[in-house]
C-alpha positions in Angstrom: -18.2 -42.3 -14.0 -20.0 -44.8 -11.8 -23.4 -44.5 -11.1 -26.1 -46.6 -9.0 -26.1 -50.1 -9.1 -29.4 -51.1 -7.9 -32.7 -49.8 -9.6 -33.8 -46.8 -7.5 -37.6 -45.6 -6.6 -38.6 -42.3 -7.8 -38.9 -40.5 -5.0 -43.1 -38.0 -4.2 -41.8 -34.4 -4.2 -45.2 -33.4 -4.7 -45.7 -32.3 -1.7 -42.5 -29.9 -1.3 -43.3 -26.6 -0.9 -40.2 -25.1 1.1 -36.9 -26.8 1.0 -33.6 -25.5 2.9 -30.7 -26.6 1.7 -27.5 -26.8 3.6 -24.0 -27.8 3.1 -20.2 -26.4 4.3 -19.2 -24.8 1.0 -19.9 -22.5 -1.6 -19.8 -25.1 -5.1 -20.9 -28.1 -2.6 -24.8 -27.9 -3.9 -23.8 -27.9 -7.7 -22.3 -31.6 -7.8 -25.8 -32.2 -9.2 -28.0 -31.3 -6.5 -28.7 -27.6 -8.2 -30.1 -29.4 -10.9 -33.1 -30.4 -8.4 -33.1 -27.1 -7.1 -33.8 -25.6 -10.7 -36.6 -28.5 -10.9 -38.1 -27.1 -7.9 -38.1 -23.6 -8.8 -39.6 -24.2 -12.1 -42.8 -25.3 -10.3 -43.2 -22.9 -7.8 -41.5 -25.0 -4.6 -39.2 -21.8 -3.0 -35.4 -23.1 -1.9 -33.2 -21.4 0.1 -29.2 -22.3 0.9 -27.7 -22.3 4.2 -23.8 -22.3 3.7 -21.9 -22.8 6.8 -18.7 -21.2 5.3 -17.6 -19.1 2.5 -15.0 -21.4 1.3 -12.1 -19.1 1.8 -9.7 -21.8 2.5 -10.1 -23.5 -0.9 -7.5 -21.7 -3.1 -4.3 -22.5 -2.1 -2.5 -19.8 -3.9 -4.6 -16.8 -3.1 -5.4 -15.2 -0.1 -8.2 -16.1 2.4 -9.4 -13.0 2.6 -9.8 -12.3 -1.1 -11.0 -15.9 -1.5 -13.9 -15.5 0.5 -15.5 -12.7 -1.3 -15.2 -14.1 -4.6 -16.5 -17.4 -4.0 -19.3 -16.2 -1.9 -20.0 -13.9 -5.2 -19.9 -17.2 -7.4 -22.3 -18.8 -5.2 -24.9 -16.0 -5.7 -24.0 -16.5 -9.5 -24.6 -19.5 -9.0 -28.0 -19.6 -7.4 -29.8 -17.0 -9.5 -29.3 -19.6 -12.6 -31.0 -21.9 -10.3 -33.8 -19.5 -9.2 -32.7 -19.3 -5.6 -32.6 -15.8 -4.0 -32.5 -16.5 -0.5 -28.7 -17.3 0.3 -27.4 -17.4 3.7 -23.3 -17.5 4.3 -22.2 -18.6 8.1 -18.5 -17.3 9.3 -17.4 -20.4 10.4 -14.1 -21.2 9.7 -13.4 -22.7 6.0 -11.4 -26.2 6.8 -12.3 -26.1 10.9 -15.9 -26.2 10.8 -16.3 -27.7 14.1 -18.3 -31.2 15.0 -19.7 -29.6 18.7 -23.3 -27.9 18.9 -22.5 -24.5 17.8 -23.1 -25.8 14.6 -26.4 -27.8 15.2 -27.7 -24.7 16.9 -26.9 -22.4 13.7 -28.9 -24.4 11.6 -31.4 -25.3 13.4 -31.9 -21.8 14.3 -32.1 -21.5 10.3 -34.9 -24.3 10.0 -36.9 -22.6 12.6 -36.5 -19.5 10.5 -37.8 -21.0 7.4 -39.7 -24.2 8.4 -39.0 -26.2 5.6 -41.2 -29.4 4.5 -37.5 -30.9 3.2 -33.5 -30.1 3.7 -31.1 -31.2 1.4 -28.0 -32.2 3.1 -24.6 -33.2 2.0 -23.2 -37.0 2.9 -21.3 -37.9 6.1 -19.5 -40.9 4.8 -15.7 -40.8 5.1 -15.2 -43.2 2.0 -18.3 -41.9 0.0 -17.4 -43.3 -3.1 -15.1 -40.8 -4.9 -12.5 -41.0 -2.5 -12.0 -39.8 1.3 -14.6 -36.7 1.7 -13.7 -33.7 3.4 -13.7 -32.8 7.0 -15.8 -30.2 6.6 -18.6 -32.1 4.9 -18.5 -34.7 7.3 -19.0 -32.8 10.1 -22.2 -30.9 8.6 -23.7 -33.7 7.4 -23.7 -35.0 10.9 -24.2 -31.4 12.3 -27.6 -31.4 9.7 -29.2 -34.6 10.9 -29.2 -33.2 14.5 -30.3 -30.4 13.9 -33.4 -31.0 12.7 -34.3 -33.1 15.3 -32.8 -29.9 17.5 -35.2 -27.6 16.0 -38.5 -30.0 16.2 -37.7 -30.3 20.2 -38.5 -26.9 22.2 -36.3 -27.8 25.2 -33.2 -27.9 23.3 -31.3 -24.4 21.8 -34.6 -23.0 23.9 -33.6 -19.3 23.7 -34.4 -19.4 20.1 -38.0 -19.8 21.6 -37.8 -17.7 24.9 -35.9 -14.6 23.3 -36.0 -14.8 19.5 -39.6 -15.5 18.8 -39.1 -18.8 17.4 -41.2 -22.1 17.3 -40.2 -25.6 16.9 -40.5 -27.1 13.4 -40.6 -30.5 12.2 -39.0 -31.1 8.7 -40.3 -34.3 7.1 -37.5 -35.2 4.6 -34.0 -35.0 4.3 -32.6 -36.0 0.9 -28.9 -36.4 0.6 -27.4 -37.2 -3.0 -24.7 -39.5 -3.6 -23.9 -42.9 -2.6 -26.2 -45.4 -1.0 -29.0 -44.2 -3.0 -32.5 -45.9 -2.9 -34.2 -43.0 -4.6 -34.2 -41.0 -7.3 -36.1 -37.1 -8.5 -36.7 -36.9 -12.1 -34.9 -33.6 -13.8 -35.9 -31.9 -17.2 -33.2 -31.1 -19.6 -34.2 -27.5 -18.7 -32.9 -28.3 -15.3 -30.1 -30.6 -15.6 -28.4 -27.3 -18.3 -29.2 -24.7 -15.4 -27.2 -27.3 -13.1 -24.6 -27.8 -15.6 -24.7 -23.9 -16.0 -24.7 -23.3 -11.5 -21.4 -25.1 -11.8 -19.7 -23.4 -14.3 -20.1 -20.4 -12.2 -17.9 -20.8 -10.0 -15.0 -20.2 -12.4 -12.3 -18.8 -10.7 -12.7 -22.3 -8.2 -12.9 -24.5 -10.9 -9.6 -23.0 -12.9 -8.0 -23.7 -9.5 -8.4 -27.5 -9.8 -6.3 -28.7 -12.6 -8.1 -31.9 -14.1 -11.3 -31.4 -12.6 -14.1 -32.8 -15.1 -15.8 -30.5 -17.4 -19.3 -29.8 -15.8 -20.9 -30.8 -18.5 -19.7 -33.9 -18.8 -19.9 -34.4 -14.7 -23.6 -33.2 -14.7 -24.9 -35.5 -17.4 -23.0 -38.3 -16.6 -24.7 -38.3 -13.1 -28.2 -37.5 -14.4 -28.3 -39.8 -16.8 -27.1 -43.1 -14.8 -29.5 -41.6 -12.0 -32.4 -41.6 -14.3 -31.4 -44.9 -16.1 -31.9 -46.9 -12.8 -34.8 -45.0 -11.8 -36.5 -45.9 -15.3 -36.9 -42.2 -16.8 -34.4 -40.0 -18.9 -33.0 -38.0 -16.4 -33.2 -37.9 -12.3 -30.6 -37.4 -9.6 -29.9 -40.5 -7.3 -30.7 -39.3 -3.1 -31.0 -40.9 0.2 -34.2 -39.9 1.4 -34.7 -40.4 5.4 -38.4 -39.7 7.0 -37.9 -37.4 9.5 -40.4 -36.0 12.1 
């Protein structure tokens, strides 16, 4: 595993008291970014998850309609080791999640709903590192960065405002891990095992995916060269864009 090759900044969560967390897939948060979530919840900061899909396209062998189900039951698994009880599943389509405003206007309507201080997305890069990354991440990593900008401005998605009851809300941070990192959040080892543990959830998606990396070994190995740059034992590596 490669890891960051340029020292990294700890990033202030200090003042993170609501984050919203948002990505296409059910698994997509526990690549390491659960571990941050559990780091959160052990001091108080509440987390929710915004899923735009429920993955039902991602075993190739079974059934959409019994995939869908089951991995939106390993998700919940999945976020009570983490501490996170407020999960929210979107029906758009697993594999077709589309890159128009439909999208930008579901979650913006969520960050309205929640009004949180950060959002943890997922990267837009096509060549992220690891390979070519998924249409579907792509297109809500893009979808994310509009949208909060769509839910700070009360002319645009306005009915939100006029028929729901909602306000605007400016989000100050989003942090997206992976590549291109210049910062990094310090993890416990209490927190880096209940991301270890998130992943392993999933179980009937990981036996799918012959070869894929023990999450143990996946987990670590990204904490550790994350916390080795950043100059403390254990941290995961994010891009961290001021926002508001």
């Amino acid at each position: 595993m490669t890891g960051p090759q340029t020292p990294l900044e700890v990033f202030d969560d200090a003042g993170l008291h609501r984050v919203l967390c948002v990505v296409a897939h059910p698994d997509d948060m526990e690549y390491g970014g659960s571990a941050v979530v559990a780091e959160w919840s052990s001091r108080g900061v509440e987390v929710a998850y915004l899923l735009l899909t429920a993955g039902e396209a991602g075993i190739r062998d079974r059934l959409p309609q019994e995939v869908g189900p089951l991995r939106a039951e390993e998700q919940r698994d999945a976020c009570a080791i983490v501490g996170v009880d407020d999960l929210t599943i979107l029906d758009f389509p697993d594999g077709l999640v589309p890159a128009d405003h439909t999208v930008r206007e579901a979650i913006a309507r969520r960050i309205r709903e929640f009004r949180p201080d950060a959002i943890v997305g997922q990267t837009w890069e096509l060549e992220p590192g690891w390979g070519l990354n998924h249409v579907d991440h792509r297109h809500t990593g893009i979808a994310t960065i509009d949208a909060i900008r769509d839910a700070d401005n009360p002319w645009i998605f306005r009915d939100q405002l006029t028929e729901d009851g909602l306000e605007p809300w400016s989000t100050k941070w989003l942090l997206v891990p992976g590549p291109g990192a210049a910062h990094a959040i310090p993890l416990s080892e209490g927190s880096v095992a209940k991301g270890i543990a998130s992943l392993e959830a999933h179980t009937v998606y990981l036996s799918a995916l012959p070869g894929h990396m023990a999450p143990g070994e996946m987990i670590t190995g990204i904490t550790t060269e994350g916390g080795a740059a950043a100059g403390v034992e254990r941290a995961l590596p994010v891009r961290a864009f001021r926002m508001g």
